[in-house]
C-alpha positions as CSV (number, residue, x, y, z in Angstrom):
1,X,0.0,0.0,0.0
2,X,0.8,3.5,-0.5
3,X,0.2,6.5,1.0
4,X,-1.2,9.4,-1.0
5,X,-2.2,12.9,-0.1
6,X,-5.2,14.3,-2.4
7,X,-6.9,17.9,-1.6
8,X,-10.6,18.4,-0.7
9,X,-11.9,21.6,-1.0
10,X,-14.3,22.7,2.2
11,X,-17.7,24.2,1.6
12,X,-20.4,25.3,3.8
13,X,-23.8,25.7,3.3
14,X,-26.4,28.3,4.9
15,X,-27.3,26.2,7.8
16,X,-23.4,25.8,9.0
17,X,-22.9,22.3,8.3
18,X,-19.5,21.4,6.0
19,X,-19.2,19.2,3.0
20,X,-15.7,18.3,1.5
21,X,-15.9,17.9,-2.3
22,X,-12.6,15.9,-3.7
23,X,-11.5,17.6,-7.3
24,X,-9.9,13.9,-8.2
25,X,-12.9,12.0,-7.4
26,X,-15.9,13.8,-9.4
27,X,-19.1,12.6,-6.9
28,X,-16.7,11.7,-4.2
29,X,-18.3,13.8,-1.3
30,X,-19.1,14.3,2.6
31,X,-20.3,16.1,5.1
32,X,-20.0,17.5,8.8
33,X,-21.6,19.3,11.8
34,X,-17.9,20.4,12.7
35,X,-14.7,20.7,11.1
36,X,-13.3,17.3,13.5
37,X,-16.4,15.4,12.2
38,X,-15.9,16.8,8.7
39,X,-12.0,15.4,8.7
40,X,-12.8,12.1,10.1
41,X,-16.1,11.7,7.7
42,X,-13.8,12.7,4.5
43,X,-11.2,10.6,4.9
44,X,-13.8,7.6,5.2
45,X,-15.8,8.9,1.9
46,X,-12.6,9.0,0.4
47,X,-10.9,6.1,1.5
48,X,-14.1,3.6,0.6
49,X,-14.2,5.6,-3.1
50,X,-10.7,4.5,-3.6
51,X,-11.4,0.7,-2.6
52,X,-14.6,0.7,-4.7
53,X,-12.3,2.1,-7.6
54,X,-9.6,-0.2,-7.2
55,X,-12.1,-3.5,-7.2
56,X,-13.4,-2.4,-10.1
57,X,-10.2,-2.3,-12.1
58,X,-10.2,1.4,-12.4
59,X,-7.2,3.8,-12.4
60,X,-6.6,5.8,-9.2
61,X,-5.6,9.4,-10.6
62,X,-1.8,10.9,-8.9
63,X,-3.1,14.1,-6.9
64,X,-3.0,16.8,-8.6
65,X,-2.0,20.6,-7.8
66,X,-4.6,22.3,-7.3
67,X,-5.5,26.1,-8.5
68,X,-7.7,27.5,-5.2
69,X,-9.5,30.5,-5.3
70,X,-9.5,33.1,-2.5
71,X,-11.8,31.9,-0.6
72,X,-11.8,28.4,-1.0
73,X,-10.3,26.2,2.2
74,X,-8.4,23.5,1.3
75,X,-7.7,20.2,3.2
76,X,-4.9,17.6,2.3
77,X,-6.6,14.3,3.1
78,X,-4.0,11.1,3.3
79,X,-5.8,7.6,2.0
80,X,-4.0,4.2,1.7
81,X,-4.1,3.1,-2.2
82,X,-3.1,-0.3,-3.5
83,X,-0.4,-0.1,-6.2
């Protein structure tokens, strides 16, 4: 196994709750009531979309850099990937 670092880009909607969005993984999403429950929920989202890809055969993408805007947070989010 490897370990890989991809970025998630935080969002929050009207109510305050957070949802992490993962520009590698198009669909790949998750959501908190806090930014702790947020971290541990997105690395979960993003760990079982990796799995899912991998038993399917399909190619797990390098993380790529990623252009932010201003107000965008970003977090880095390290998931185990079999090579």
């Amino acid at each position: 196994m490897e370990k890989k670092f991809y970025n998630g880009v935080v969002h929050q909607d009207g109510d305050g709750d957070l949802g992490i969005s993962f520009p590698d993984f198009p669909g790949c999403i998750s959501i908190g009531e806090n930014i702790h429950e947020l971290g541990k929920n997105a690395i979960e989202a993003l760990q079982m979309h990796i799995d899912g890809m991998v038993e399917d055969g399909m190619v797990i993408p390098d993380p790529t850099d990623m252009k932010s805007k201003p107000d965008d947070v970003i977090f880095l989010m390290q998931v185990s990937v079999k090579v």
